[in-house]
Structure formats: C-alpha cells, structure tokens
C-alpha positions as CSV (number, residue, x, y, z in Angstrom):
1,X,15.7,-22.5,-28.4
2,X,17.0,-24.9,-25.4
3,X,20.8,-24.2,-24.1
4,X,21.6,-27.4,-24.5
5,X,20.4,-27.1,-28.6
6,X,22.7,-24.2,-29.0
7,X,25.4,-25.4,-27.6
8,X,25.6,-27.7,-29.9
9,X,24.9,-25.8,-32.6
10,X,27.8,-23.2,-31.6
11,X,30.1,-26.1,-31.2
12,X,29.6,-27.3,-35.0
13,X,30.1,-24.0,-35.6
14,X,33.6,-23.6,-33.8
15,X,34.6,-27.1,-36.1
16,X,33.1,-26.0,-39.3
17,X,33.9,-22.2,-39.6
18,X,36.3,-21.3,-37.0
19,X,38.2,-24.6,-37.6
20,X,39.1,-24.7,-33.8
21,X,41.1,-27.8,-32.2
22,X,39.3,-30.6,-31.5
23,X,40.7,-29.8,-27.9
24,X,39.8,-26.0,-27.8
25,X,36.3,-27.1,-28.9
26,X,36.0,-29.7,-26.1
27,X,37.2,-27.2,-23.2
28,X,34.5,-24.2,-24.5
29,X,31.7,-26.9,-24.7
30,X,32.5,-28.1,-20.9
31,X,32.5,-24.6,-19.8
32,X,28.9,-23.9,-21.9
33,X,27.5,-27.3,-20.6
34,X,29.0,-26.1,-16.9
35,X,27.0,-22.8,-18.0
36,X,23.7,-24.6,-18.7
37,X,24.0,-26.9,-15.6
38,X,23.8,-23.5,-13.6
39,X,20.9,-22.3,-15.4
40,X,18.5,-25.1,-15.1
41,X,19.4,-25.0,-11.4
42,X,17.0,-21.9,-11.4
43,X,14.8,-23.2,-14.7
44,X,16.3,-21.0,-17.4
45,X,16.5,-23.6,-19.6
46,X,15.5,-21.4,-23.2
47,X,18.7,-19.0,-24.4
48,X,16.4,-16.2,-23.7
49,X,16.5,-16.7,-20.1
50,X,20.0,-15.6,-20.7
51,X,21.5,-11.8,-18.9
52,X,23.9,-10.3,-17.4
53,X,23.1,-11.7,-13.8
54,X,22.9,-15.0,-14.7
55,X,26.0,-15.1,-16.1
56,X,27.9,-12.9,-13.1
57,X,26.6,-15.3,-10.6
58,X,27.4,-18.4,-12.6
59,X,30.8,-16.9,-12.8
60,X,30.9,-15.9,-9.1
61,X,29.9,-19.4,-8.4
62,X,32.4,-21.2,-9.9
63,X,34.8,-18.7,-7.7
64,X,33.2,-20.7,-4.8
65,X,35.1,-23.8,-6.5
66,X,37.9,-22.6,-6.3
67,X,38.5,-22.9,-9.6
68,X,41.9,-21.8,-11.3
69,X,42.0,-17.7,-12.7
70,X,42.9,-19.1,-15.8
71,X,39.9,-21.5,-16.2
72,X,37.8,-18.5,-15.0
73,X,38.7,-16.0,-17.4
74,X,38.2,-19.4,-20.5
75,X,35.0,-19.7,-18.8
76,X,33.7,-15.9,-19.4
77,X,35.3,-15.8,-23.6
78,X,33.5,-18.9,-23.8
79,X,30.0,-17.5,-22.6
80,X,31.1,-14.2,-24.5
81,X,32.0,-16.2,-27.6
82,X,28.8,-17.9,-27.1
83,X,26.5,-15.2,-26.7
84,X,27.9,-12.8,-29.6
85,X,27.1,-16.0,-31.8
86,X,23.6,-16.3,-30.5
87,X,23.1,-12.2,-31.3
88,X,25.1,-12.4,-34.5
89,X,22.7,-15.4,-35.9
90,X,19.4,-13.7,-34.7
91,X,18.7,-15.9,-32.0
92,X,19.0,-13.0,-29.6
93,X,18.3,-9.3,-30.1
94,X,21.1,-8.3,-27.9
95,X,23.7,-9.8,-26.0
96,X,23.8,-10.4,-22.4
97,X,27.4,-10.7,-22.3
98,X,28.6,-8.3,-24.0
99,X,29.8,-6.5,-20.2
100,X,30.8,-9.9,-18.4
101,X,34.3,-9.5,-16.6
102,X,35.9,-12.7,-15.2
103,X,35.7,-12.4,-11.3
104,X,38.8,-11.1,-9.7
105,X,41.0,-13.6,-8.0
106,X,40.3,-11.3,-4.3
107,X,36.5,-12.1,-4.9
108,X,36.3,-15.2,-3.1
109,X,34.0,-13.8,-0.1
110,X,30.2,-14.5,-0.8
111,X,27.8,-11.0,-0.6
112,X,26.7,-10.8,2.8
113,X,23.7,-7.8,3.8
114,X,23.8,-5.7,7.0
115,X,21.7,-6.8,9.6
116,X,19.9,-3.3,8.9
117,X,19.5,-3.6,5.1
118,X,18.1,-6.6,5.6
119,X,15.2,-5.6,8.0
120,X,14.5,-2.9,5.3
121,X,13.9,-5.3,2.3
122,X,11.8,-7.1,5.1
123,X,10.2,-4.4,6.5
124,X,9.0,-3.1,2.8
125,X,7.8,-6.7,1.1
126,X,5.4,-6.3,5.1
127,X,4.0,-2.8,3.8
128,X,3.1,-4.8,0.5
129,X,1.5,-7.7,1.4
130,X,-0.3,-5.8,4.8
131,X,-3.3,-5.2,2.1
132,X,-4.0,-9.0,1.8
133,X,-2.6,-9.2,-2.0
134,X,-1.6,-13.1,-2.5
135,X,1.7,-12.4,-4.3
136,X,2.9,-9.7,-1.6
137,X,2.1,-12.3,1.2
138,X,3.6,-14.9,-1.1
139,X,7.0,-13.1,-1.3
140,X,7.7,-12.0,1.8
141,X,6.9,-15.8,3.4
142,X,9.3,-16.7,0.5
143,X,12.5,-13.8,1.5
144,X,11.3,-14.6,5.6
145,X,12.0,-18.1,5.1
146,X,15.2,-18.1,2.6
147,X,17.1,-15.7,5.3
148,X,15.4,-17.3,8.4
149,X,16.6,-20.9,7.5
150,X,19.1,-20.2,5.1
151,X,17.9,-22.5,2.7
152,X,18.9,-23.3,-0.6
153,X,16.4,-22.1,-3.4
154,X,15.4,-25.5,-4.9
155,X,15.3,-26.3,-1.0
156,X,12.2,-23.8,-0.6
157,X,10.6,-24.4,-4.1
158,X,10.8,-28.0,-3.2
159,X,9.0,-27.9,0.3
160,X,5.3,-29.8,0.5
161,X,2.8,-28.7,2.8
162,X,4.0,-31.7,4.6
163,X,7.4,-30.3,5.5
164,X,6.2,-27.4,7.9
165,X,6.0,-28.2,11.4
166,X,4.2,-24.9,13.0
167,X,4.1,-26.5,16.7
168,X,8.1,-27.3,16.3
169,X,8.6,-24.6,14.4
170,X,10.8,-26.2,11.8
171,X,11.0,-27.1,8.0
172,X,11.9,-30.7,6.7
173,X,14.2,-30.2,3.3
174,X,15.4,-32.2,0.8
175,X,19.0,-30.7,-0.1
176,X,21.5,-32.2,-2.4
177,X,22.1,-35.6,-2.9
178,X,18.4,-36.2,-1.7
179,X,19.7,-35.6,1.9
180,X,16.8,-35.0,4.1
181,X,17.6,-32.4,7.3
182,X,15.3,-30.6,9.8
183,X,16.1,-26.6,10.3
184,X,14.4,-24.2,13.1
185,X,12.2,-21.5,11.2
186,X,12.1,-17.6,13.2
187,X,9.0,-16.7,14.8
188,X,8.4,-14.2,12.5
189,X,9.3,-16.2,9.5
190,X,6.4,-18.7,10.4
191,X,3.7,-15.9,11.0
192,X,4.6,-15.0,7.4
193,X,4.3,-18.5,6.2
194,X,0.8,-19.0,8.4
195,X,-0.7,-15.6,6.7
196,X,0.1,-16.9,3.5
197,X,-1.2,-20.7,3.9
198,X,-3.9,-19.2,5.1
199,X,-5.1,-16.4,3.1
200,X,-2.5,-16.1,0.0
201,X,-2.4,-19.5,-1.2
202,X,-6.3,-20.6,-1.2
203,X,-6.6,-17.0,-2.9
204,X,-4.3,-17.7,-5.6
205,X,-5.6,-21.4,-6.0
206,X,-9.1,-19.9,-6.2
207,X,-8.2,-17.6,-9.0
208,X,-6.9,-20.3,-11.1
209,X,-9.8,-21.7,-12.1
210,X,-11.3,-25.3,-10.4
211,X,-8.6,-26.1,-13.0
212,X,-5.0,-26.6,-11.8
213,X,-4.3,-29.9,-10.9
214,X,-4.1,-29.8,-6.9
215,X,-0.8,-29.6,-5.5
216,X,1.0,-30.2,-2.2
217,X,3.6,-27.2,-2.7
218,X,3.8,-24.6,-0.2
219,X,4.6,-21.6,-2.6
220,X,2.4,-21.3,-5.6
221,X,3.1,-19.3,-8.8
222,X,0.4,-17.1,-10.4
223,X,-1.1,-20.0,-12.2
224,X,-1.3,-22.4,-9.1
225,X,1.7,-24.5,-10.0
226,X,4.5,-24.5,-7.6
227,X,6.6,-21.9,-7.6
228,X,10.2,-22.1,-9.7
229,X,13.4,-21.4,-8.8
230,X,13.6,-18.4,-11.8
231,X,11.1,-16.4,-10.3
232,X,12.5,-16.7,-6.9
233,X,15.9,-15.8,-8.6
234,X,14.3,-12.6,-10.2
235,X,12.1,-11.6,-6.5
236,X,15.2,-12.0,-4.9
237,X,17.6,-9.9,-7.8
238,X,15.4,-7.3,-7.9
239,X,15.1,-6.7,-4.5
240,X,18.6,-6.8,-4.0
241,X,19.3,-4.6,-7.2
242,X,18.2,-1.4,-4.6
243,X,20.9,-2.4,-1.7
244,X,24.2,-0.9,-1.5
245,X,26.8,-3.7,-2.5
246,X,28.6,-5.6,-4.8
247,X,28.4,-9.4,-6.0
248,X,25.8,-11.6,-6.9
249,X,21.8,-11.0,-6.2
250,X,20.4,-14.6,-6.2
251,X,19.0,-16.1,-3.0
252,X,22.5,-17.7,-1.8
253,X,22.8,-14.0,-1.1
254,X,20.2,-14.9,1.4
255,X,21.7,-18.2,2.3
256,X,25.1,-16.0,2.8
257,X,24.0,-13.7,5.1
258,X,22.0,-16.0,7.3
259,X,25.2,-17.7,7.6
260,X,27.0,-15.5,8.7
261,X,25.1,-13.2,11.3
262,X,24.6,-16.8,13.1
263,X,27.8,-16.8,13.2
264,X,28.4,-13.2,14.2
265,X,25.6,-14.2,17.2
266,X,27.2,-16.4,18.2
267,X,25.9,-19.8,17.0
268,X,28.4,-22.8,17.0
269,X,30.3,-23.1,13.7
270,X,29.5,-27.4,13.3
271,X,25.4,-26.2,14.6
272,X,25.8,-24.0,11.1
273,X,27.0,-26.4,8.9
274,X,24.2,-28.9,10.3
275,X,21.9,-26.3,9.3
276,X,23.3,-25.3,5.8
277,X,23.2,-29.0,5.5
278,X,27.1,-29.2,4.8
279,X,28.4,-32.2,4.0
280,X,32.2,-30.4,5.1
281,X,33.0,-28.4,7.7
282,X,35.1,-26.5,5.5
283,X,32.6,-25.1,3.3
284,X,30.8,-23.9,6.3
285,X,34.1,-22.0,7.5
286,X,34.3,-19.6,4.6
287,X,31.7,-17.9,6.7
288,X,34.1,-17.3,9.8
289,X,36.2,-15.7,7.0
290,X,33.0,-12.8,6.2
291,X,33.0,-12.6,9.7
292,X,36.6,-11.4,10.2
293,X,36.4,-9.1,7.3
294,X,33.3,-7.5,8.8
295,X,35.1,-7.1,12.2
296,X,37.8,-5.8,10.5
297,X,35.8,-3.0,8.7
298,X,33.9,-2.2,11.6
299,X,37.4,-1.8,13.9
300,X,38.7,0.2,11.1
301,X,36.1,2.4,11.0
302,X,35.5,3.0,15.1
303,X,38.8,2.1,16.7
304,X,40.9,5.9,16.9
305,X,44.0,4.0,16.9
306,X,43.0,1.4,13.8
C-alpha cells in the first residue's frame, strides 16, 4: 500500500471512529503527509519501506528546521499513532515505531564521523571491491564521492555520465530548485569512480541481459537501472550502523562530515556553502558550530588545565 493511500485511510479513520476534531485531524495528516514527503525523497514510497531509521532521521530532520519541541513531539504520536494503526489492521506485521522518541531539544548538531572512522569505512568497502566484484566497486565510488563532494543523495543518484569531468576533476549537479553547480571531486574519489566506469558498470550492464533500456546514469542498480536513493540510504545505514555514535545514518551523515572537516582544514566558510550549494550562508554556519563542539571535546580531553 502507497503512504499517501494510508494516510488517507488513517485519517477517515481518526473522523469515523476516534471522532477527532476536524482540527486535530488536519494537524496529524500534515505531519503524516510531512512524513511521506521525507520518504519519497529516498523512494520509500510503499508503507513497508517503513522502520525505525526512517522515522529517527525524518524526525532529526525536521530538528534541522528548527521546528518548535512541541510540534516535534505531535510529529512522533502522529507517526506512532499511525503506525500502531497500520500493525493493528494487518497492514504491517510489526511496528516500526513502536521505540520512536521525539528528538531532544539539545540535538540540534548534525552527526559528524572522525576523520579516522571515516578512512576505516573507506579503507574496508577498498578490501571489497579489490576483487573486481561490480557492486563492491559500485559502493565505494558511491561513499568516495558522497563524502568527497558532499553531495546530496538525489544529487549523486541524479548524475549522468555527462556530469563527470575527469580532466577537471569535477562533478556537475543538479541540487534543489533545479540549481545546477560545479564541485571539485578528491583524487582518490575519481580513481574509485574511473574503476567503476570502467570495469563495474559495463559488468553489471552486461549481466542484465541485452535488455535494460540503455541509460546515461553513472551508478547502476543490480538490474541496470539507475541506482535509487533507498539503496544508497540502506549502503550508507548499514555501514554506519558499525561506527561509534549517535544520530542519524543516512548519507547527509556524509554530507555532514564533509562539511565540517573542510571547515576544520581550513576552507573558507562562503567556498563551503558554494559547494554544499547553499542558498544561505546561515545554513552553512551550523557547521562552524560542530566545529567548536569538536574543539571543545578535544581541549577537554588534552588540555591539563581544561
């Protein structure tokens, strides 16, 4: 069943049986629509690409909002109300948030990884894909690029073979609002993209069948469609599921952290946001605010008279 389906089902449900307010039945259906806006951003359009994680980082990013505590903790009953219907009527076999907490009002700061933890997750998806398996080479060009460029994910499932300059050493993306905007790629990033235009992609194309109607996408899925946003979302989670650390596992993780060590190097704050493709500086400056926080851990932990 779509989310968009059940969500009006559950609202006739609210009128007819729970004989809510006409007002109360308007706010829940804005948060659920709010809910299913978020989803199809990363093509879990069905209820049963419902759990726990979606949920967490929907919630965490309407923290990023700035939205009210009030209107945060309305948001989580109404996707708890939501989902206990879905289980309750048999559309689900269990319910994914049944352990969703509204975000605490200090969570504002977005989940940034060490420098370290992220050459691990690197260093492992390398070991993987060092055997020639398509997929392997596939993800780590995909996790290489997200923190090299600090893209957004329908950013990198969007890109064309087009859009990647190898002599400049750049990527041409289409980011919201159909801005276009040019970002540097790493050295390392691009060998990782090469290898896998190279060998991954014709291999998975190949294995497809003469079948798949051709596409210009640079990241395929394992049927030779371009690759969506949901599996991205669930590479990235899972990875992230074995690092030390709390708040969401989605690639803005990514997008967070490449943020903020340029920052940390260094790099000019207005150069970020041009990157990030910011349409305020202000958006961009949370990031100084990770920064301090990570100074301030760092001096707390090695200064002997912090």
């Amino acid at each position: 069943m779509r989310l968009d389906a059940a969500i009006d089902a559950y609202s006739r449900h609210l009128a007819a049986e729970r004989a809510y307010s006409d007002h109360t039945i308007a706010a829940y259906r804005a948060d659920l629509r709010a809910l299913a806006s978020h989803a199809e951003e990363r093509a879990a359009e069905e209820v049963e690409h419902l759990d726990l994680e979606l949920l967490r980082d929907w919630l965490w990013a309407s923290t990023q909002q700035g939205l009210a505590k009030s209107t945060l903790a309305r948001r989580a009953a109404s996707a708890r109300g939501f989902t206990r219907w879905l289980t309750t009527t048999g559309v689900l076999t269990s319910d994914p948030a049944a352990r969703l907490k509204s975000p605490r009002r200090d969570s504002r700061l977005p989940r940034v990884l060490g420098r370290e933890q992220m050459d691990r997750i690197i260093a492992g998806l390398a070991q993987r894909a060092a055997d020639g398996d398509p997929a392997s080479q596939r993800d780590l060009a995909v996790i290489e690029l997200l923190y090299a460029s600090a893209l957004r994910v329908s950013e990198l499932t969007g890109l064309d073979l087009p859009d990647i300059d190898s002599e400049r050493r750049t990527v041409r993306v289409v980011g919201k609002g159909s801005k276009e905007r040019v970002v540097p790629v790493g050295a390392p990033a691009l060998r990782a993209i090469e290898t896998w235009m190279r060998e991954g992609r014709p291999a998975i194309l190949a294995a497809t069948t003469a079948s798949t109607t051709p596409t210009r996408a640079v990241f395929l899925g394992s049927r030779g469609g371009r690759l969506g946003s949901r599996a991205v979302y669930q590479l990235v989670s899972t990875l992230l599921a074995e690092v030390p650390g709390s708040g969401p596992a989605g690639p803005h993780a990514l997008r967070h952290t490449a943020a903020t060590h340029l920052l940390d190097g260094g790099a000019d704050l207005r150069a970020v946001q041009e990157m990030l493709g910011h349409a305020s500086l202000g958006t961009t400056q949370i990031y100084t605010h990770v920064s301090a926080e990570r100074l301030k851990q760092v001096y707390a932990q090695a200064h002997p008279r912090a």
